[in-house]
C-alpha positions in Angstrom: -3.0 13.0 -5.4 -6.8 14.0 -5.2 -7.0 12.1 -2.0 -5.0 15.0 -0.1 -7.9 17.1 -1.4 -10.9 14.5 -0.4 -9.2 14.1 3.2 -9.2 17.8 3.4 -13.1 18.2 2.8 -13.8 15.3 5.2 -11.9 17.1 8.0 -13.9 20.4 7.1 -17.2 18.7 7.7 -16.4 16.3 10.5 -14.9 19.7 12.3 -17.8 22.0 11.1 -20.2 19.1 12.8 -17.7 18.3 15.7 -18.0 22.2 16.7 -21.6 22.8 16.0 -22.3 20.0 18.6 -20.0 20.9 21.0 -17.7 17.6 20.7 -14.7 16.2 22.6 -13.6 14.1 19.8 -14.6 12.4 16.8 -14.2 8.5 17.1 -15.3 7.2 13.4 -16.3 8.7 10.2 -18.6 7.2 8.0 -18.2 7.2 4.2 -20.1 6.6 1.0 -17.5 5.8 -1.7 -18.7 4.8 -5.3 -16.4 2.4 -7.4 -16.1 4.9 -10.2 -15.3 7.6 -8.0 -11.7 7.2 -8.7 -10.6 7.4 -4.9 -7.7 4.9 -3.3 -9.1 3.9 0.2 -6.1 3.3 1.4 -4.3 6.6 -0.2 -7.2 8.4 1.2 -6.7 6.8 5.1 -2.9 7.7 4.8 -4.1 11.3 4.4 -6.4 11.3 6.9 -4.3 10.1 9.2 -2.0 13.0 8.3 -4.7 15.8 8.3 -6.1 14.8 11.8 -3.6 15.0 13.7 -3.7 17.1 16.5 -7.2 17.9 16.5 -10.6 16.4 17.6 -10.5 13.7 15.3 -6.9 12.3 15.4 -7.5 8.5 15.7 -11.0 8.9 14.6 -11.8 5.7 11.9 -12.5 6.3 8.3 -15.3 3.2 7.7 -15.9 2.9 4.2 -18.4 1.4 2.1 -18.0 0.9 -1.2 -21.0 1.4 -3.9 -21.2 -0.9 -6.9 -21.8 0.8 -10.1 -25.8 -0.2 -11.5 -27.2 1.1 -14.3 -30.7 0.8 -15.8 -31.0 0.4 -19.5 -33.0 2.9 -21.2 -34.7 0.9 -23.7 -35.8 -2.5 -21.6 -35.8 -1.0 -18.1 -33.3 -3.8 -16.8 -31.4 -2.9 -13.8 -28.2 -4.1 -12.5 -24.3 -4.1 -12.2 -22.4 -2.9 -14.6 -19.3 -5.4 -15.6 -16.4 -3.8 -16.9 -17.8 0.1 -17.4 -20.0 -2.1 -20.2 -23.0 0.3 -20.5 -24.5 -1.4 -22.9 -27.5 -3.4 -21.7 -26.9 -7.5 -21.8 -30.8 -8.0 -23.0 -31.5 -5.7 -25.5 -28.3 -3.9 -26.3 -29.7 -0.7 -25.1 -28.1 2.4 -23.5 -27.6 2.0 -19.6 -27.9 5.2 -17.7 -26.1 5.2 -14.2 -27.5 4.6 -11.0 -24.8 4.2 -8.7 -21.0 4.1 -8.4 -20.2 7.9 -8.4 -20.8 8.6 -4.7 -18.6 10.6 -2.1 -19.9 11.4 0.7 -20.1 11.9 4.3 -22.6 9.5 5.8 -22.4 9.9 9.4 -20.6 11.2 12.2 -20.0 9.6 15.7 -18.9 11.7 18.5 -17.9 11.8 22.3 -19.4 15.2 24.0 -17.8 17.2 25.9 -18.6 16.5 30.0 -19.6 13.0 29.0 -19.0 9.6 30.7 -17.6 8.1 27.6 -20.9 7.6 25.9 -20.6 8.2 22.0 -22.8 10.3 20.3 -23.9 9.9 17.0 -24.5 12.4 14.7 -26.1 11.1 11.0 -26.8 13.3 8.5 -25.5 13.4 4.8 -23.4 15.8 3.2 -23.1 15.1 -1.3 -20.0 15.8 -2.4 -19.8 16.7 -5.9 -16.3 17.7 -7.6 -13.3 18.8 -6.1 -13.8 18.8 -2.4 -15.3 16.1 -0.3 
């Protein structure tokens, strides 16, 4: 189960982040997930929710968004989604080369500091994941 591994790498970031900005607790998580990149949402929550506990981010939400997968062929120039992992191009029978659909990453962080009134805080940023780790 790769999503052991994936939760594992989220929790490293959101910690890293959640310490370097002196955090009381991480309240959601905010992730880029492409359709090819092979992950099971709800596999990957269950982890999560196993990982977190008992540290600043137990409870936090994992809100995903899903990427389609495009491609652009590389003969026409035609853009658009790709039915089926069909990479072959609809108009001219071309190649299409990939655009999007392999993502996993990190998007954004949101926070409660430490010593205040409940306000969130909200950290963006982007962290690309590539390979093993998230």
């Amino acid at each position: 189960m790769h999503e052991m591994a994936i939760a594992e790498g989220i929790l490293d970031i959101a910690l890293t982040y959640a310490r370097e900005n002196d955090a009381a607790r991480i309240t959601k998580i905010g992730l880029i997930v492409g359709e090819m990149a092979g992950v099971e949402v709800s596999s990957l929550v269950f982890c999560w929710e196993s990982l977190a506990k008992g540290s600043v981010a137990e409870g936090a939400e994992l809100a995903v968004e899903r990427m389609p997968i495009t491609a652009r062929c590389l003969e026409c120039g035609r853009e658009g989604a790709v039915e089926r992992y069909n990479f072959i191009c609809p108009d001219c029978g071309g190649v299409l080369t990939l655009l999007s659909g392999r993502e996993l990453r990190v998007a954004y962080l949101e926070m409660d500091e430490r010593g205040s009134t409940g306000h969130e805080g909200h950290l963006g940023g982007e962290r690309q994941n590539r390979g093993g780790g998230a």
